[in-house]
Structures are given as structure tokens and as C-alpha cells.
N, C-alpha and C positions, 0 to 999 in steps of 0.2 A: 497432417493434422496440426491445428493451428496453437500454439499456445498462449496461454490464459495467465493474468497474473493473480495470486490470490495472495491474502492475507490470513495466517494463523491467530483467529482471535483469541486461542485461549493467552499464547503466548502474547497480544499486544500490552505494552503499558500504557498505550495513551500518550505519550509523548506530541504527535499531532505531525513529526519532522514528514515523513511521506507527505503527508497534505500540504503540509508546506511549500516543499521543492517539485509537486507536482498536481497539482488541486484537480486539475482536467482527470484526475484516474482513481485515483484516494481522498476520502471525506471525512470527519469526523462525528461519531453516532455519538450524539449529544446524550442520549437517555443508555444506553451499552458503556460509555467513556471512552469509545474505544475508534479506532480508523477502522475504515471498509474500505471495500473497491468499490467504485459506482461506475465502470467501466473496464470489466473484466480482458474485453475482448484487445485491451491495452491502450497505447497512446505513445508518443514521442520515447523511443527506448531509449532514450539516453538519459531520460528526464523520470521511467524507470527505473533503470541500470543505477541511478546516483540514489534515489529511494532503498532500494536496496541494499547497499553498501552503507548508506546512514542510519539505517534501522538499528537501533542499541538492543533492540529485542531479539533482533534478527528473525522475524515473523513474515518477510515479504520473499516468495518466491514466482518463479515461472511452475506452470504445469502442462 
């Protein structure tokens, strides 16, 4: 089973760092304020892997 990366929107603050260091996988929902995934099925894990670890909210996991 493949894993998925997702984002806990309650916990985002909107910071935008995900989107940042990895734009191909994480977006900013302009009207929410908040990051999504637009590319669950992932992308460059290392370019996840470092999203994750910069997340101040710590909202970005694997599932």
C-alpha cells in the first residue's frame, strides 16, 4: 500500500514554509489561509522529508 502525504488542516498556521521548499506537492489555499496538498500521491521525498521537519506546526505527515 502506497503512502500518501497529507496535511492536518486544523493544526496549519499558514506559515506557507511547505510550499515553499516544495511547491510541486504543497499549495497555499488563499480563501482557507491555509497549505494543502495538490499532490497527495507525493513527490521528490526529500523535498518532503525537509517539509516536514520545517513544519513549525508540525501538521505534515506520511499515511
Amino acid at each position: 500500500m502506497a503512502k500518501h502525504v497529507v496535511i492536518d488542516t486544523d493544526e496549519c498556521i499558514g506559515c506557507e514554509t511547505c510550499v515553499e521548499l516544495c511547491s510541486e506537492v504543497f499549495a497555499f489555499n488563499e480563501d482557507e489561509e491555509k497549505a494543502e496538498v495538490i499532490k497527495p500521491e507525493g513527490g521528490p521525498e526529500d523535498c518532503i522529508e525537509e517539509a516536514i521537519e520545517s513544519c513549525p506546526a508540525e501538521c505534515i505527515r506520511w499515511e
